[in-house]
PLY file of the C-alpha trace (Angstrom):
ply
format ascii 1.0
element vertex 186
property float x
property float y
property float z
element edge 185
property int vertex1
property int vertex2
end_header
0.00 0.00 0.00
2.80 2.64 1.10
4.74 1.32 -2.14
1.27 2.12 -3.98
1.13 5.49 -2.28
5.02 6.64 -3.18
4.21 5.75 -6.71
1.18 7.88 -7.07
2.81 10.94 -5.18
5.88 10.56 -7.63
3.45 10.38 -10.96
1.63 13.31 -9.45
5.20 15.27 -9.15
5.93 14.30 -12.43
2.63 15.57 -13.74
2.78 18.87 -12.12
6.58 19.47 -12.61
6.07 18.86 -16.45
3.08 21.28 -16.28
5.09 24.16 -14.65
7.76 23.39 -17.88
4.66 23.51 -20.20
3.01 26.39 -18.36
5.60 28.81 -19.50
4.29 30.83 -23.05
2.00 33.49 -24.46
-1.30 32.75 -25.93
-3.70 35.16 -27.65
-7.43 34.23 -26.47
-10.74 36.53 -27.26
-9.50 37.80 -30.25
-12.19 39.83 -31.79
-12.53 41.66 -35.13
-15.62 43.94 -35.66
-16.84 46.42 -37.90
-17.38 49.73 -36.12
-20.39 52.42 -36.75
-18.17 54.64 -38.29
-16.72 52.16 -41.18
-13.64 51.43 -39.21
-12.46 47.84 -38.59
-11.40 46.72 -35.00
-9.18 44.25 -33.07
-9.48 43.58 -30.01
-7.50 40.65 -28.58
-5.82 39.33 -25.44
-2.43 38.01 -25.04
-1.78 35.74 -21.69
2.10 35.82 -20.43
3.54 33.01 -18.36
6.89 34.06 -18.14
9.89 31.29 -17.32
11.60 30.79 -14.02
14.60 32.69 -15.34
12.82 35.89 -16.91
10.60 36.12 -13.47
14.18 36.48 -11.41
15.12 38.94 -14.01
12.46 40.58 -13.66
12.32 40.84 -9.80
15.89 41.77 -9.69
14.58 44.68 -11.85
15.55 43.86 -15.55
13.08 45.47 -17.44
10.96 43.25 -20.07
9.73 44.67 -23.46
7.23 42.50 -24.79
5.85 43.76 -29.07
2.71 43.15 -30.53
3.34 42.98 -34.25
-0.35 43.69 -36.22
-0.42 43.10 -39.66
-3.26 43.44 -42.40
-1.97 42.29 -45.73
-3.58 41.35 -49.27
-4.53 37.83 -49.00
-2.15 36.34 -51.40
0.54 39.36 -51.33
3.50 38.94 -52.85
6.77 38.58 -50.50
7.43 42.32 -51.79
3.96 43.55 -51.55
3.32 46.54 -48.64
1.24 46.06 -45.98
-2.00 47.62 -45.71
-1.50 47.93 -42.37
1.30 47.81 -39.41
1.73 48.22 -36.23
3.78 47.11 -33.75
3.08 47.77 -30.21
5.23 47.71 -26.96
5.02 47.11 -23.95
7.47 47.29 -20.79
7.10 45.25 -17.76
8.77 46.11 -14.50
9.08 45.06 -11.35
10.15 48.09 -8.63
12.12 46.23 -5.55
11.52 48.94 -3.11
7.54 49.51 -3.08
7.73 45.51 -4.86
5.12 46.98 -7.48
4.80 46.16 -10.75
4.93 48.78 -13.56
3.70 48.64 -17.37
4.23 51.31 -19.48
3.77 51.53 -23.32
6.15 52.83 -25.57
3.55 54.60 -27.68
2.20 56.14 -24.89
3.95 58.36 -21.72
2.06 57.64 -19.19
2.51 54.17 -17.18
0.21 52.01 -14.67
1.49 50.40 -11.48
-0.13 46.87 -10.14
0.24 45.14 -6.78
0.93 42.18 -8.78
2.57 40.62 -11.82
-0.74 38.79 -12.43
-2.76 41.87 -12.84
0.15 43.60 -14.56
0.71 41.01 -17.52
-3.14 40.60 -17.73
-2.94 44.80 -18.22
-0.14 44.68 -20.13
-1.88 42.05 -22.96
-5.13 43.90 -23.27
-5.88 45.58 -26.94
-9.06 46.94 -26.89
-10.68 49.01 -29.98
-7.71 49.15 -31.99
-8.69 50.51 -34.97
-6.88 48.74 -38.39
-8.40 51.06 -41.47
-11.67 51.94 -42.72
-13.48 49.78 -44.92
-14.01 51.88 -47.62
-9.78 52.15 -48.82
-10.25 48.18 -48.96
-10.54 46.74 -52.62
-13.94 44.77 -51.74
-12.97 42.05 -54.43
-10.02 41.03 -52.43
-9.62 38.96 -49.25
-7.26 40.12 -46.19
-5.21 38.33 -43.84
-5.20 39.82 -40.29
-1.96 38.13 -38.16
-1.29 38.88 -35.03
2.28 38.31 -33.31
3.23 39.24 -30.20
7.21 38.05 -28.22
9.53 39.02 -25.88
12.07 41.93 -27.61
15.64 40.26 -26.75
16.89 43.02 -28.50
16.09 45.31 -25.91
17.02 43.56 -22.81
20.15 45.28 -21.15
23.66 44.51 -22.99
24.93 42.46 -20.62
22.18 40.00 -20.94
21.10 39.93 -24.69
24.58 36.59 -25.51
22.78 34.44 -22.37
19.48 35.20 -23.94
20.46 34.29 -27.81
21.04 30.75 -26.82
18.72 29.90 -24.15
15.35 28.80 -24.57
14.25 30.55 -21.27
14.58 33.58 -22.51
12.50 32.57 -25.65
8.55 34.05 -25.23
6.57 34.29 -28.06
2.85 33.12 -29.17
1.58 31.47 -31.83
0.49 33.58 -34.43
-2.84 34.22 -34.88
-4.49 34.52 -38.24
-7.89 35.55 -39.92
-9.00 36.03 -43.48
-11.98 38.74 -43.97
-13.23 39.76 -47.31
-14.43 43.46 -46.51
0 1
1 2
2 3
3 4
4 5
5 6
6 7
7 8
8 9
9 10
10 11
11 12
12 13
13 14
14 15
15 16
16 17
17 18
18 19
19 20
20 21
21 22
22 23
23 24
24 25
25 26
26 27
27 28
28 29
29 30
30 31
31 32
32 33
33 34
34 35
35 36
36 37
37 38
38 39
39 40
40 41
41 42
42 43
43 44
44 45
45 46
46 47
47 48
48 49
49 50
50 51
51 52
52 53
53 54
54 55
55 56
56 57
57 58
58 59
59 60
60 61
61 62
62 63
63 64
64 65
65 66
66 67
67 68
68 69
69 70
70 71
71 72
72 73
73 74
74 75
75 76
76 77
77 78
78 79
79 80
80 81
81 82
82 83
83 84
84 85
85 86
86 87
87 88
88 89
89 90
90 91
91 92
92 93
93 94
94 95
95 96
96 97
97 98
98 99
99 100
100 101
101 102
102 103
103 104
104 105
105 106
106 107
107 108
108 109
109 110
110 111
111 112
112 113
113 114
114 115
115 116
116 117
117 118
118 119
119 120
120 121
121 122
122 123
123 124
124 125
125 126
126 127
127 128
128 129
129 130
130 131
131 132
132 133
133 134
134 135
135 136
136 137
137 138
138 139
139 140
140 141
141 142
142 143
143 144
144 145
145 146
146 147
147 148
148 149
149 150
150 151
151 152
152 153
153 154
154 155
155 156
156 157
157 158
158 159
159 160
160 161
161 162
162 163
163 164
164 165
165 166
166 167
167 168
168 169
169 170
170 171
171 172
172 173
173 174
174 175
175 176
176 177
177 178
178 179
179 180
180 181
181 182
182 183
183 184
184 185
């Protein structure tokens, strides 16, 4: 019985020790695209962070984190060379303050920053694009399909010096989703 007992508690350790390795990733989820009243079309979309044990000790030590969201509407189809109909790429920085042990996200496109009691509430902040307009529907060829991708990944590039050789050849320091991809037809 105790034999049957130590086996079960070491599956179950198994189990959730492979889960915490899994656990560790970004994921869009309610990704939404709409047609607004005034002929615009919006994204709105939600990306989850899990960071790794080793980029949640950077970041408590105070290395800052700059995570992009790349958004891209192209011509179904499009050539390699072909321009985008739309880009934008938007950043985010993640912080953690030692002192007041607050966490602070501040976008690059925008001064002003928010402060959160907790990295939960900070990342789920941080991942939230809501009415982001793409273009209105009327510059759209209505004979042609659009792809709508969505990207989103840690920047390595902008991780301090010091740190950017460790992170080019470790996979904890790799974070990025899946892309996410829609075709409309306007």
């Amino acid at each position: 019985m105790a034999d049957r007992r130590r086996i079960a508690g070491l599956w179950l350790t198994l189990c959730l020790a492979a889960g915490a390795a899994w656990s560790a990733g970004m994921e869009f989820s309610q990704v939404s695209i709409t047609l607004g009243e005034d002929d615009r079309i919006y994204v709105d979309a939600q990306v989850q962070y899990q960071l790794t044990q080793t980029l949640g000790e950077a970041l408590n030590n105070g290395v800052p984190l700059t995570f992009v969201t790349h958004v891209q509407m192209r011509r179904a189809g499009a050539w390699l060379w072909e321009s985008d109909v739309v880009e934008f790429r938007l950043s985010s920085v993640l912080r953690h303050r030692p002192l007041s042990g607050l966490y602070e996200v501040r976008s690059l496109e925008i001064p002003d920053g928010q402060v959160f009691a907790t990295r939960e509430a900070a990342q789920r902040y941080m991942g939230r694009i809501r009415d982001l307009a793409l273009i209105e529907r009327s510059k759209l060829d209505a004979a042609d399909e659009y792809l709508i991708r969505l990207e989103s990944y840690l920047d390595v590039e902008a991780l301090p010096l010091p740190l950017r050789p460790q992170a080019y050849f470790s996979s904890e320091w790799e974070l990025e989703a899946e892309p996410w991809e829609w075709q409309i037809r306007p």
